[in-house]
Structure formats: C-alpha cells, structure tokens
C-alpha positions as CSV (number, residue, x, y, z in Angstrom):
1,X,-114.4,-78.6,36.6
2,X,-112.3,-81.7,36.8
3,X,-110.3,-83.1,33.4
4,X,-108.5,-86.5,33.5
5,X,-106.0,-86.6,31.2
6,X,-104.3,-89.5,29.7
7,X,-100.4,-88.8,30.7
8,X,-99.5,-91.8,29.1
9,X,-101.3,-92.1,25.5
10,X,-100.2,-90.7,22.5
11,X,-96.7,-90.5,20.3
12,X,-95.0,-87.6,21.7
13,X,-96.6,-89.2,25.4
14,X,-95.5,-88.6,28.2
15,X,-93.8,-84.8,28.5
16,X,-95.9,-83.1,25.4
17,X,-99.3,-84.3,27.4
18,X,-98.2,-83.2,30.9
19,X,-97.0,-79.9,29.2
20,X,-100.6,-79.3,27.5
21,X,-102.7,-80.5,30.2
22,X,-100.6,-77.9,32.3
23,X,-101.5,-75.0,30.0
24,X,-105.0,-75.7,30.4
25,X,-104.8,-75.8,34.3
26,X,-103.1,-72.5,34.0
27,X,-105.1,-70.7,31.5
28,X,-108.8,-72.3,32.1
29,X,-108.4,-73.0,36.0
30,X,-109.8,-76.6,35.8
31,X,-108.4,-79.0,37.9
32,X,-106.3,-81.4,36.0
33,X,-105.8,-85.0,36.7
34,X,-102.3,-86.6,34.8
35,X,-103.4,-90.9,35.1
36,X,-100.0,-92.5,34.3
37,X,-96.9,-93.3,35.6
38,X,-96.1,-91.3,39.0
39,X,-92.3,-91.2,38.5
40,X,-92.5,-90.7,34.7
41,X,-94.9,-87.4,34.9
42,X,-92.9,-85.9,37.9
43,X,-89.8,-86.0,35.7
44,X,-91.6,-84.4,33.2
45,X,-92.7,-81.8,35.7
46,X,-89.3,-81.7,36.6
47,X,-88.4,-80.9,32.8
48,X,-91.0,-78.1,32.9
49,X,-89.7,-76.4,35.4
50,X,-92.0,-77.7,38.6
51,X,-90.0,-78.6,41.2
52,X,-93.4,-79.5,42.9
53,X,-97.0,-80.7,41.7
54,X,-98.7,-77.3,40.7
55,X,-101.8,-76.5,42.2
56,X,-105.0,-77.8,40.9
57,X,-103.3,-81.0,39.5
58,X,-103.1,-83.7,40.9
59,X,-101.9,-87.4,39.8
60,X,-103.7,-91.0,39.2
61,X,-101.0,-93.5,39.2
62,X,-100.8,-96.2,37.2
63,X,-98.3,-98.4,36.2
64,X,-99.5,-100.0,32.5
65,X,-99.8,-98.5,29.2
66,X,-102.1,-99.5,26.7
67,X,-100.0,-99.4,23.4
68,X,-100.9,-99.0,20.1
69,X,-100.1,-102.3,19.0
70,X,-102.0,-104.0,21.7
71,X,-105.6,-105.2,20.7
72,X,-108.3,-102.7,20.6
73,X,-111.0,-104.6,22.1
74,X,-109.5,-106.3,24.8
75,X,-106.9,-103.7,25.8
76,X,-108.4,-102.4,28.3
77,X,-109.3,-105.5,29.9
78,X,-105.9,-106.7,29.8
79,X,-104.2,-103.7,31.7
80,X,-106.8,-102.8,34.2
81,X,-104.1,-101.0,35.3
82,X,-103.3,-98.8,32.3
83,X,-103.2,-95.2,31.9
84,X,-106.5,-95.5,30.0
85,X,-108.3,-97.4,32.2
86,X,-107.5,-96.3,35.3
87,X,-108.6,-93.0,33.7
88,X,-112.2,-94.2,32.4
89,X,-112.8,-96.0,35.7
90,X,-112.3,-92.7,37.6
91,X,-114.8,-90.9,35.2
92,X,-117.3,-94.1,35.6
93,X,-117.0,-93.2,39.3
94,X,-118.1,-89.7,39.2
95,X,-115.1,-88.4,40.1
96,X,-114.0,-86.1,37.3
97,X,-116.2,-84.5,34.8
98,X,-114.5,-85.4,31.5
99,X,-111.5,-87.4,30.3
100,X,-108.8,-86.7,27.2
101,X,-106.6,-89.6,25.9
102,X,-104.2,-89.4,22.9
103,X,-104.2,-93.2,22.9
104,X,-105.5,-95.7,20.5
105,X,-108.6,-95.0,19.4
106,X,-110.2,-98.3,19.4
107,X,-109.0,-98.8,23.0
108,X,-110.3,-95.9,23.9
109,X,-113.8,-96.7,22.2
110,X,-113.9,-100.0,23.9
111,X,-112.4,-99.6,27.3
112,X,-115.3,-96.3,27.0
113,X,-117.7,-98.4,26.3
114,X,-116.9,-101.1,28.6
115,X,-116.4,-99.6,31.5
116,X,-118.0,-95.8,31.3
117,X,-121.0,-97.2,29.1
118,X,-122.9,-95.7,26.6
119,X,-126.4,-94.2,26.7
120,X,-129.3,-96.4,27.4
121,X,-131.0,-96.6,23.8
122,X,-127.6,-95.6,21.7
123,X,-126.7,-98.7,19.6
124,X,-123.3,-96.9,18.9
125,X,-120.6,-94.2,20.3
126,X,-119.5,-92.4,17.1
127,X,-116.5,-90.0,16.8
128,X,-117.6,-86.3,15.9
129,X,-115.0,-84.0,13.6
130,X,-115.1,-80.1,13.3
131,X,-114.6,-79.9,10.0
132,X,-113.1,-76.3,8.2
133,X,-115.6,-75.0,5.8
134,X,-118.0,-71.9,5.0
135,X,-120.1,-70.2,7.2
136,X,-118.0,-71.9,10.1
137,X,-117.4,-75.4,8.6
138,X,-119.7,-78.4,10.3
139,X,-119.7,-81.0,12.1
140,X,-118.5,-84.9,10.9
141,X,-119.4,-88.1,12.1
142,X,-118.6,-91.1,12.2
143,X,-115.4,-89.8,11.3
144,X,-113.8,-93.5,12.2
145,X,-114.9,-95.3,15.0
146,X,-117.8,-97.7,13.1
147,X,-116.7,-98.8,9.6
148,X,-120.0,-101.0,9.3
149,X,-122.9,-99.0,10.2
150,X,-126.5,-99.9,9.6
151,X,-129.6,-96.9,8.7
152,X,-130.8,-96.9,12.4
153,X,-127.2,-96.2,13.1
154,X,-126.9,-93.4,11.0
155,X,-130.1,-91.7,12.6
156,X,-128.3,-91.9,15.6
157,X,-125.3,-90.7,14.6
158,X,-127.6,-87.4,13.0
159,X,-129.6,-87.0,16.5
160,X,-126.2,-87.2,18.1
161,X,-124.8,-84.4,15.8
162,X,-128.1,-82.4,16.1
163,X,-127.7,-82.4,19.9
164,X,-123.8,-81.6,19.7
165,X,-124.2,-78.4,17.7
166,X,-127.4,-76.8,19.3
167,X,-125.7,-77.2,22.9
168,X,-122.0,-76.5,22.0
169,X,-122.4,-74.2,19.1
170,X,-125.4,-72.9,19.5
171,X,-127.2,-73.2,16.5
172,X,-130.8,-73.4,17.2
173,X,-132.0,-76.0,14.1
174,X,-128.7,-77.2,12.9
175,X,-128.9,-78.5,9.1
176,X,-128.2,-82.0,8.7
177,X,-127.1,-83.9,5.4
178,X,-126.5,-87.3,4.5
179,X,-123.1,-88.0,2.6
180,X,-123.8,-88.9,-0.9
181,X,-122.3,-89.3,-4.3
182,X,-125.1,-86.6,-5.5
183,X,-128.2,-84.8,-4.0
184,X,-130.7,-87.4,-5.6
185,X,-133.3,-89.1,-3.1
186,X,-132.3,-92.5,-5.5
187,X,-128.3,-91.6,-5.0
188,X,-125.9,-94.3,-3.1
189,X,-125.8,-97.5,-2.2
190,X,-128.5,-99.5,0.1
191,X,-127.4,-97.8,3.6
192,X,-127.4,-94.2,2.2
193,X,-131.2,-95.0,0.8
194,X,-132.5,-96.5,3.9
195,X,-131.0,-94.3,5.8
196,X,-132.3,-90.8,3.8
197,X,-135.6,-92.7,4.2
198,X,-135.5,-92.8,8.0
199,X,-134.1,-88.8,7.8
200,X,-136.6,-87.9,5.5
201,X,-139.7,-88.7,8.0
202,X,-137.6,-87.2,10.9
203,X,-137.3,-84.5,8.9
204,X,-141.0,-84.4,8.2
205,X,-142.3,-84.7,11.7
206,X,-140.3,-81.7,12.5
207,X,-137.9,-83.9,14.5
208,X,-134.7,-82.7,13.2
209,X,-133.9,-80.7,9.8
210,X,-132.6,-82.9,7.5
211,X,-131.7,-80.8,4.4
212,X,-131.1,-84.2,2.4
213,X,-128.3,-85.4,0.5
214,X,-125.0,-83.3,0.4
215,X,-121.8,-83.8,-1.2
216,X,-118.2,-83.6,0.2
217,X,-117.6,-80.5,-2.2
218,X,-121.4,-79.0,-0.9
219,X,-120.4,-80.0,3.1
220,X,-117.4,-77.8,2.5
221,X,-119.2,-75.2,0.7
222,X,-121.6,-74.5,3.6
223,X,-124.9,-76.4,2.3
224,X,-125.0,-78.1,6.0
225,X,-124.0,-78.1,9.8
226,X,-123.9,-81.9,10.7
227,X,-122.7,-84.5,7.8
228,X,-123.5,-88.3,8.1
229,X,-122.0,-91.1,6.8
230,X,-120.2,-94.3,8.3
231,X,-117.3,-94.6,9.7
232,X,-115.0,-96.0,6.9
233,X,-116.3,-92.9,4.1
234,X,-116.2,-90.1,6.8
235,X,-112.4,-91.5,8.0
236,X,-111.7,-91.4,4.0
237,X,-113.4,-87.7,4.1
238,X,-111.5,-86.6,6.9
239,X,-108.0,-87.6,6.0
240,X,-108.4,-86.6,2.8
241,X,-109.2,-83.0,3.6
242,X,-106.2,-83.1,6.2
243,X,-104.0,-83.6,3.3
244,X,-105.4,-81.0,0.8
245,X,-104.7,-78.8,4.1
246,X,-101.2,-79.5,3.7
247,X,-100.4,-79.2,0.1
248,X,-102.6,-76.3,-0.3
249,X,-100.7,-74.9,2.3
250,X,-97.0,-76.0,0.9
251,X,-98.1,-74.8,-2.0
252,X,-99.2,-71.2,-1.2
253,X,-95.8,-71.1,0.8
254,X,-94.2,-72.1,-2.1
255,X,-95.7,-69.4,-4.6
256,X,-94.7,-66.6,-1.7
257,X,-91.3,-67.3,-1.5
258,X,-90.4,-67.2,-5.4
259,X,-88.8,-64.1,-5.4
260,X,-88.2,-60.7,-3.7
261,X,-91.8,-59.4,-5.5
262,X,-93.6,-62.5,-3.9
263,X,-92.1,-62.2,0.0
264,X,-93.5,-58.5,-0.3
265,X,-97.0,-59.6,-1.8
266,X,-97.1,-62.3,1.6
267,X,-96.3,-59.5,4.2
268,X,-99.3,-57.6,2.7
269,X,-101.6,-60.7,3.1
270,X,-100.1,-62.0,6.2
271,X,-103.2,-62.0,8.1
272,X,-105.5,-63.6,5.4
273,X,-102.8,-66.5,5.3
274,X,-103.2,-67.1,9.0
275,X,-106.2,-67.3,9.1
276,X,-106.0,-69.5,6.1
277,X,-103.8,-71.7,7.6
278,X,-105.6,-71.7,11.1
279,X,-108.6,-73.5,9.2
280,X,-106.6,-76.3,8.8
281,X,-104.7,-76.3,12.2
282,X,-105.8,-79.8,14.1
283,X,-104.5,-78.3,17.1
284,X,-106.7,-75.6,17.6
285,X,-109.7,-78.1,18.4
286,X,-107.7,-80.4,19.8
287,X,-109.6,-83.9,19.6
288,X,-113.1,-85.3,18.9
289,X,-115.5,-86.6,21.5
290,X,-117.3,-90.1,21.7
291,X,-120.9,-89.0,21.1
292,X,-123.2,-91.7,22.4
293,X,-120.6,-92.5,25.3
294,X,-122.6,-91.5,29.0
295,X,-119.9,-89.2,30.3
296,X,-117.6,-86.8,28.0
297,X,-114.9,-88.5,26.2
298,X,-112.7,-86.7,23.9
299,X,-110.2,-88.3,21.6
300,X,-107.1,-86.0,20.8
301,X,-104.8,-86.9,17.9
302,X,-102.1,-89.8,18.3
303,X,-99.7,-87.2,17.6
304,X,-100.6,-84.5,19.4
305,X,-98.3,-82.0,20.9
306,X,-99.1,-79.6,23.7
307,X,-100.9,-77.1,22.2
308,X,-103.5,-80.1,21.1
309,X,-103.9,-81.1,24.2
310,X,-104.5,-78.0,26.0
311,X,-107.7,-77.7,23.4
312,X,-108.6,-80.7,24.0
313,X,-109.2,-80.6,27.6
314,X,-110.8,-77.1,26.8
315,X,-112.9,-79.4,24.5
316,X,-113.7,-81.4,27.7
317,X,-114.3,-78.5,29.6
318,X,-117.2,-77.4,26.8
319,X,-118.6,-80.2,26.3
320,X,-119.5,-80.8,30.2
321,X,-120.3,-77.5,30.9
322,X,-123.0,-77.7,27.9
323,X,-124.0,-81.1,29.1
324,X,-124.2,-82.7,25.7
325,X,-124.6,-86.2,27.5
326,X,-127.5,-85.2,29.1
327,X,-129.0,-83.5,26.0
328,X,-128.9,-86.9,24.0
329,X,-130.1,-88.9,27.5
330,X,-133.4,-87.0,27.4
331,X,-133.7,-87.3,24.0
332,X,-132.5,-90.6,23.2
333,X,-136.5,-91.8,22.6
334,X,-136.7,-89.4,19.5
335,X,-133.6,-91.4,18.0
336,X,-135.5,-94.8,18.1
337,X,-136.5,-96.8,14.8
338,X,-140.1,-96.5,14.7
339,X,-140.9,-94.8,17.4
C-alpha cells in the first residue's frame, strides 16, 4: 500500500506532516510518499532524527506550494508544480494508491477533480465527516465542499454515504436520513422536499434505506448512519458540534478541578472522561475523503498536527483496501435521476 502525502499543505506544514506520515510508515508498514520540497522535508528528517530517508518512504519533489490564499479553482493550474498537484498527478497515474493533503480544501477539490477526475455519472465529489454520536455516531456529508446543491445531488451524496459505510464500517443496510428542521415529509425548504421525494422512492424500491427526515439533535442521538444535507448546513452542523466539543469539555475540566473533593471525584471517573473526550478528538480520524472523486482522496484538517496525519493516511490506507471507489463505480447507475 502506497500513501502520497502532501509535505507541504497545511498550517503546522512542513515538519508536523513529515513527522505523522512517518508514524504511519512505522506503525502500518505502508510505503509513504512526502510530495514537496526536497531540501525542506530532509531538514525536517533531519529534525526527527533521520540522518537518512527511512525505508519505505520515499520523496516527490516539488518546488511550489499551493497556499491558502491563492484561488481555489485555478490553484492547481497555476502551480503544476505544487505540492498538491504533483501529488494528484502521481495518483491519476496509478502510481500510489491514495493521497492525504492538509491543504486548502477547495484546491484540493478542484485540482481532484481536474486532474484525478471524478466517477463517470457523479455530478459532485462531496466531503464525508465521522461524526461522534450514539450507537457509534454516523456518517456527514456534504460537510463543506458544495454550498449549492440540487435534489439529484443530494441522492448522490446519500448513495455515496450508503456505499462508504457498508464497505468501511461494515454496516450491512446503513440508515440514511435527510437533515431537516423536523421529521415531517412537508418539513424544509424546496431542496429538502424534492430531495426526501427522490429518497423516499429509493427507499421504496429497496434501493437504499432511507429512514426519512432526522434532526441534528436525532443524528446525534443515533436515529441514523448516514445524514444528508448540502454543503453550507452540514459545514454549519459540523463546526458547530466541534465547538460544543470544546466547551463541554472546558467545562467538565472546570467543575473537576474546584476543589480537593472534585480532583478526587475525576481520578475515579478518569476513564469515562477519556473516552468522553476521545469522541470529540479530530485527530483520531484524521481527515475526510472526497467521495465521488475516482481514486481515494482524503482531506485532513488545515491544522493538523502529527498525530492527524498519521490517521489520516491510515484513513487512506482503509478506504483503498475496502475499495470504496470501486463500490460507487459499479453502482453509480442506481444513483441516476430516473433511472
């Protein structure tokens, strides 16, 4: 198994990515490819301790970085010789398996799009979140990468999900709910009732198992294993639940640590509160991958550190092992408006 990662992409870019795409080399014995800057990531091998490339890795040069001010669309265009695209164009080629980039998302989206392509018949690559929640939480998307989005889109973006979880997780007839304001067929605006219309007759002929509409507090409460929405709502969704993380979890610290009576009372529940506070750790999945997109992509945080990254190219690793690409490829006639 063969991982490019993105050396270059991301905030804490370029020592925290070489650092967790290093780990994963280590711990999952994949081969690692680091695309970026030749003198930049052997000085951070350097700073790690290598006075040598380790085994398994090996390095894609490139001598542009696509930054996060440059323009989405056209970024990768602009620096063919970016970190990113240099990255993409050796995945197009067959020549890794998966690639993970820390870099702009848009970029990443486009230059994905552009150059690896998306599935023939998928009007749209959507982002896909594993989201904390009962019963093992569920599965986001679009999470940010289409604010606009259309009912056929949506479909897509439920097939896509439907594929993602019965390959990667398992789950033999995943649930799949529509983000509403309420469980009401008549609930939403024009996109959500379209759209429940186009589930409901999947639903019907035993295509997928659309369990209807489901609210944020129900998604979180277990009532399904793949949410849809649009972009915009689900990027809305998603940040918002990564800041309830936070001040739920400031705020537990800060009732432990009142007093003496309270430090004793968080020894005894030590374990409950990490596990607690592992729900909410970004870092332990790592990224999101570009459903739709014909090879795997996965999109780690901007801000990820190395322990992201190393579960992001594990990520990678799952996701091409389980050939969810392939799953949605074969199955990409079911996901067609009228057909």
């Amino acid at each position: 198994m063969k991982v490019i990662v993105d050396a270059m992409g991301g905030d804490n870019a370029p020592l925290e990515i070489v650092k967790g795409a290093i780990d994963a080399n280590k711990e999952f014995s994949c081969e690692i490819v680091l695309a970026g800057k030749t003198e930049e990531i052997l000085r951070c091998l350097n700073e790690l301790g290598y006075s040598e490339i380790p085994a398994g890795v090996e390095i894609l040069n490139a001598t542009e970085v696509v930054e996060m001010e440059d323009d989405p669309a056209t970024a990768c265009r602009a620096k063919p010789d970016s970190s990113m695209t240099v990255g993409l164009k050796m995945l197009k080629d067959g020549k890794a398996d998966a690639m993970v980039s820390a870099g702009s998302t848009g970029a990443l989206l486009s230059g994905a799009t552009l150059l690896v392509k998306r599935i023939k018949g998928v009007r749209r690559a959507v982002l896909s979140m594993a989201m904390p929640g009962k019963d093992g939480g569920f599965l986001l998307l679009d999470c940010g990468a289409n604010a606009e989005c259309t009912p056929e889109y949506l479909m897509q973006f439920a097939y896509m999900g439907h594929f993602y979880m019965s390959k990667l997780k398992g789950i033999k007839n995943p649930r799949v709910g529509l983000l509403n304001i309420g469980t009401e067929e008549t609930k939403g605006t024009e996109l959500q009732r379209e759209t429940y219309k186009l589930l409901k007759t999947a639903g019907e002929e035993g295509r997928i198992n659309f369990v209807g509409n489901v609210e944020a507090r129900g998604a979180f409460n277990g009532d399904c294993d793949v949410l849809v929405t649009d972009g915009f709502t689900g990027n809305v969704l998603l940040k918002g639940a990564e800041g309830l993380g936070i001040f739920a979890m400031g705020e537990i610290k800060g009732i432990f640590t009142k007093s003496a009576f309270t430090k004793l009372a968080a020894l005894i529940v030590k374990d409950g509160l990490k596990a607690f506070k592992k729900l909410f750790d970004a870092s332990e999945i790592g990224g999101t991958m570009l459903l739709g997109i014909a090879k795997p992509v996965i999109k780690a945080h901007g801000s990820s550190k190395a322990k992201d990254i190393r579960s992001a190219v594990y990520q990678a690793m799952k996701c091409a092992e389980n050939n969810i690409c392939g799953a949605i490829e074969e199955n990409v006639e079911l996901m067609k408006v009228g057909e």
